[in-house]
C-alpha positions as a Markdown table, in Angstrom:
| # | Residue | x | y | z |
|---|---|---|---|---|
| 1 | Unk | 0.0 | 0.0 | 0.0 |
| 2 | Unk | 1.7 | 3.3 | -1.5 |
| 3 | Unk | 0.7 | 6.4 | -2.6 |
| 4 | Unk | 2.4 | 8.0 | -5.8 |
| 5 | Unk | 2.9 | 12.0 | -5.7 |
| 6 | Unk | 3.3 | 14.5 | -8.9 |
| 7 | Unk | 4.4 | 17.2 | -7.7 |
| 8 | Unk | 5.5 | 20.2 | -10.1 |
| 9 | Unk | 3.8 | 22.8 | -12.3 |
| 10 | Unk | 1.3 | 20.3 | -13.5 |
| 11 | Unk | -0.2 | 16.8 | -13.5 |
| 12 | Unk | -0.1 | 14.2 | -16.4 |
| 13 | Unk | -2.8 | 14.8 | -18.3 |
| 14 | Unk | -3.6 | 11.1 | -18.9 |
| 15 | Unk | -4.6 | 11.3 | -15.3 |
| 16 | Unk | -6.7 | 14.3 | -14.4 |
| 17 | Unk | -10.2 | 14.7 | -14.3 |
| 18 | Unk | -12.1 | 18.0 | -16.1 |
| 19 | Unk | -12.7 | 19.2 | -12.3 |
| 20 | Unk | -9.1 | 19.0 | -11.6 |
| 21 | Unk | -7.8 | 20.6 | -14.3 |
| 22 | Unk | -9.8 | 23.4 | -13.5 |
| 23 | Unk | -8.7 | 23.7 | -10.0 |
| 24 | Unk | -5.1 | 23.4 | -10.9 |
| 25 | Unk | -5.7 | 26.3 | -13.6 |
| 26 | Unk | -7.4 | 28.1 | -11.3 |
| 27 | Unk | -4.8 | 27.6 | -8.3 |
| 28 | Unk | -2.3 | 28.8 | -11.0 |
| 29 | Unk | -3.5 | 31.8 | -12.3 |
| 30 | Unk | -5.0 | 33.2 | -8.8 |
| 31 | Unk | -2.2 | 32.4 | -7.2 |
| 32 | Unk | 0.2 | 34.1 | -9.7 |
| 33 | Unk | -2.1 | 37.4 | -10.0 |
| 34 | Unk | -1.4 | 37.4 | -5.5 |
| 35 | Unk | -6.0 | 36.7 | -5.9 |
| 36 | Unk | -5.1 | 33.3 | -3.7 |
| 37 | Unk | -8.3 | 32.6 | -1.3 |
| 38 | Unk | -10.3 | 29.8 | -0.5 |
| 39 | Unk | -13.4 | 31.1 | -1.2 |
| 40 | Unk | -12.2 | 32.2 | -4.6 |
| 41 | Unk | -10.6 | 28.9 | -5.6 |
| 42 | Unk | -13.5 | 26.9 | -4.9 |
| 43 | Unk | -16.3 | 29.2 | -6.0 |
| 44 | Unk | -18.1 | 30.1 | -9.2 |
| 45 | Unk | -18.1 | 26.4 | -10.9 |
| 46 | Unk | -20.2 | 23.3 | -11.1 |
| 47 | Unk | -17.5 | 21.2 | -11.8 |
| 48 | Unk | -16.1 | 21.5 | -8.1 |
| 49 | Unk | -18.2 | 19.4 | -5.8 |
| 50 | Unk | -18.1 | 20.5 | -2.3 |
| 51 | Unk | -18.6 | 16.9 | -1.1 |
| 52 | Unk | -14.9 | 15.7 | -2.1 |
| 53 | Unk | -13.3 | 18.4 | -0.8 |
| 54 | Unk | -11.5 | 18.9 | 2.9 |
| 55 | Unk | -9.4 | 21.8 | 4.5 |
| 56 | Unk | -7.1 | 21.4 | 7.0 |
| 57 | Unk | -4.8 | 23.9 | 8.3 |
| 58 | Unk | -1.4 | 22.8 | 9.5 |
| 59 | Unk | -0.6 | 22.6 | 13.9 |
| 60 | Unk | 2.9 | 22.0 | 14.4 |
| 61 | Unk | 4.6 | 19.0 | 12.2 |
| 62 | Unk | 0.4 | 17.9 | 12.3 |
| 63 | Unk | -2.7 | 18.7 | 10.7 |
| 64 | Unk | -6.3 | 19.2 | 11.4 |
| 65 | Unk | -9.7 | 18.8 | 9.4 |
| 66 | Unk | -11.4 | 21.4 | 9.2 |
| 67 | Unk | -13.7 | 20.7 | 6.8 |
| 68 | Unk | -14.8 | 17.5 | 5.3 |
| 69 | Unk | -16.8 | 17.0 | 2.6 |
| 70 | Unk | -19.8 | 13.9 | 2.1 |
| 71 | Unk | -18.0 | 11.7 | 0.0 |
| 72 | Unk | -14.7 | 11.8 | 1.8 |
| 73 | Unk | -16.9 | 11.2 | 5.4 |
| 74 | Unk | -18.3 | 8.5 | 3.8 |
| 75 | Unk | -14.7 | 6.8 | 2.7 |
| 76 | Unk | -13.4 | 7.1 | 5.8 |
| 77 | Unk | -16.8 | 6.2 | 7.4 |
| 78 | Unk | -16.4 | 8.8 | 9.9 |
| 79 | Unk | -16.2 | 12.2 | 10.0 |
| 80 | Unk | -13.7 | 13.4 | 10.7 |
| 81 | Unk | -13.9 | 17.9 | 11.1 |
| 82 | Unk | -12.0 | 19.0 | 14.5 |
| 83 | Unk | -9.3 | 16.1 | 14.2 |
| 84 | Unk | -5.7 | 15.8 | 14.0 |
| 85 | Unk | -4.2 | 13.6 | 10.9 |
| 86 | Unk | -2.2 | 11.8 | 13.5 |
| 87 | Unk | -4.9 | 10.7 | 15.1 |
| 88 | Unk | -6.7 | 9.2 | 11.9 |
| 89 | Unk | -6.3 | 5.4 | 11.9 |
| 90 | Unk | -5.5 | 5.1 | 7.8 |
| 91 | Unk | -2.7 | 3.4 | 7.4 |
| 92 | Unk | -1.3 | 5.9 | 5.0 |
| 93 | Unk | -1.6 | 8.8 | 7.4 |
| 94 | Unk | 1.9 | 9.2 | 7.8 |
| 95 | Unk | 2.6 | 8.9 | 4.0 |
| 96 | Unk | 0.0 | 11.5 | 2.8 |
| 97 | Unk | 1.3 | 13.7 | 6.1 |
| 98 | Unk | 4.9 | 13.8 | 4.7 |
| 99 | Unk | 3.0 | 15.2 | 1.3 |
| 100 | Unk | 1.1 | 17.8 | 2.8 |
| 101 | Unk | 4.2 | 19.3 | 4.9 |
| 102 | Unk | 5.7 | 19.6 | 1.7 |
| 103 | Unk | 3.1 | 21.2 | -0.2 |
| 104 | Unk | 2.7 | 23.7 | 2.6 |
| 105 | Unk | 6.2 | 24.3 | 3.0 |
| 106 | Unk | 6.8 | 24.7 | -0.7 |
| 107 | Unk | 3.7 | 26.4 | -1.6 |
| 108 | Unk | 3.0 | 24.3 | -4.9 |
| 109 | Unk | 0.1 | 21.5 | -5.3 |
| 110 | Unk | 0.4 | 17.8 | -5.6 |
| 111 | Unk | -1.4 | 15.5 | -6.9 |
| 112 | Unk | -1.4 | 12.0 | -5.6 |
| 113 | Unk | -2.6 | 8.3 | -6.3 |
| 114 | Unk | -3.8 | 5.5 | -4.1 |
| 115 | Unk | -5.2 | 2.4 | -3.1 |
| 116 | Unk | -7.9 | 3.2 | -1.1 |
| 117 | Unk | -7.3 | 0.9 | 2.5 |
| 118 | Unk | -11.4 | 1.4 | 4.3 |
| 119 | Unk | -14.0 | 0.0 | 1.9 |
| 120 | Unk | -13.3 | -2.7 | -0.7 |
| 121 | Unk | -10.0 | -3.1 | -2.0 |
| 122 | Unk | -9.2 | -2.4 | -5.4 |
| 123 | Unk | -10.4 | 1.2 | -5.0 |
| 124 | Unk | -8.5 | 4.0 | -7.0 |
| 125 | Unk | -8.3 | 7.7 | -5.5 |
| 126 | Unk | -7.2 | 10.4 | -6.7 |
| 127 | Unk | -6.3 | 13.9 | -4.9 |
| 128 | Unk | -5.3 | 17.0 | -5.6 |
| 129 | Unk | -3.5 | 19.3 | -2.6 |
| 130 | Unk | -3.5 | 23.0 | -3.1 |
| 131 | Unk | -1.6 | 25.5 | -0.5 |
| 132 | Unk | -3.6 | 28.6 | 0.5 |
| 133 | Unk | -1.6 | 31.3 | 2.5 |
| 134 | Unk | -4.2 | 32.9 | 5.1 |
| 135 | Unk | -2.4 | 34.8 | 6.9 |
| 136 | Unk | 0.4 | 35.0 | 9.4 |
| 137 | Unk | 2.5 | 32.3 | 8.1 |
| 138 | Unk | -0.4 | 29.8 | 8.3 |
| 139 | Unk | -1.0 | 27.4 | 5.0 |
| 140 | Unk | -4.3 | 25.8 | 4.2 |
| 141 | Unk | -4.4 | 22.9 | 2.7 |
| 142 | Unk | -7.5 | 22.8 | -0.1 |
| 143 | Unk | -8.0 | 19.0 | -1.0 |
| 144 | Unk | -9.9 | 17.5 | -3.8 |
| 145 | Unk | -10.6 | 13.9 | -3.6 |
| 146 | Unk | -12.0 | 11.7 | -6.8 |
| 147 | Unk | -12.4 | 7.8 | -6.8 |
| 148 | Unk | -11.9 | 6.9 | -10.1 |
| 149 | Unk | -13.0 | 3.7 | -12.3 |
| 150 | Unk | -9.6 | 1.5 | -12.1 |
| 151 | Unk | -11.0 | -0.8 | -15.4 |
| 152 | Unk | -12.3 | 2.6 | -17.1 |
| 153 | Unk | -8.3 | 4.1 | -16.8 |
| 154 | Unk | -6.7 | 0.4 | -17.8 |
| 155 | Unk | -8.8 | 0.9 | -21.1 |
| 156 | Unk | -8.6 | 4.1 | -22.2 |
| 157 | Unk | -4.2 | 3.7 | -21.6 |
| 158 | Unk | -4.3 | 0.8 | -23.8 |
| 159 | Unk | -6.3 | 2.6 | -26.4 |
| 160 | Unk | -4.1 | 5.9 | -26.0 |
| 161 | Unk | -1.0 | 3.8 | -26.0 |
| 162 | Unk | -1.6 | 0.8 | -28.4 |
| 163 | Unk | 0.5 | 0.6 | -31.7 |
| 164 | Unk | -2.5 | 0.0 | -34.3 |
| 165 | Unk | -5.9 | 1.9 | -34.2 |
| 166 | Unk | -8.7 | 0.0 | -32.8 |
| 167 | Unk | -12.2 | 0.8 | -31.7 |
């Protein structure tokens, strides 16, 4: 059980979804015109579901939720708002920890890949981290959270990828 992080000026393309796209656009160009909020990043657009999405701020070399969204509750099957990532019982807390202490201290996003380890296995998730200076040295951490179709991405590779047109 690993995750696998992109971190950079931009995710494969082969990987994102038209919502994440978007928010990494978005990200960009606010962030690089000094427009950077929250409520700007997520707002104005249909595409950004509210229900995969989660805040935290960072406390210490730790995290907490401060928001989380439906979907992402009901993944975890608990909600957990008001929590610290330490205390979360997924067995790649520590990993995706380590990636958010580097977005923050770096200030770019990541996007990252995994297995997800509550429901059944096999699950793909997807996630995109974005930093969000609000003040005073503190970094929030705007997270966007897809599970994606595992046999859906193994088909459309093979037909981007495969030597002799096919249909």
């Amino acid at each position: 059980m690993a995750i696998e992080v992109f971190s950079g000026t931009s995710i494969p393309r082969e990987l994102t979804t038209a919502a994440m796209e978007y928010l990494w656009a978005k990200w960009r160009t606010l962030n690089a015109t000094g427009d950077l909020t929250l409520q700007r990043l997520t707002g104005e657009s249909a595409l950004v579901k509210r229900a995969n999405s989660a805040h935290m701020i960072g406390s210490g070399d730790d995290f907490i939720y401060v928001y989380v969204g439906e979907t992402i509750q009901q993944a975890a099957d608990q909600n957990l708002t008001g929590t610290l990532l330490s205390d979360n019982d997924n067995p790649l807390a520590q990993e995706f920890a380590a990636v958010y202490r580097q977005v923050a201290q770096r200030m770019q996003p990541a996007f990252v890949r995994f297995t997800g380890t509550r429901k059944q296995t096999g699950e793909l998730w997807q996630r995109l981290i974005m930093p969000i200076r609000i003040g005073n040295g503190t970094v929030c951490l705007f997270i966007y959270s897809e599970l994606i179709n595992h046999q859906t991405e193994v088909y459309d590779q093979l037909f981007r990828t495969a030597p002799d047109a096919m249909i």
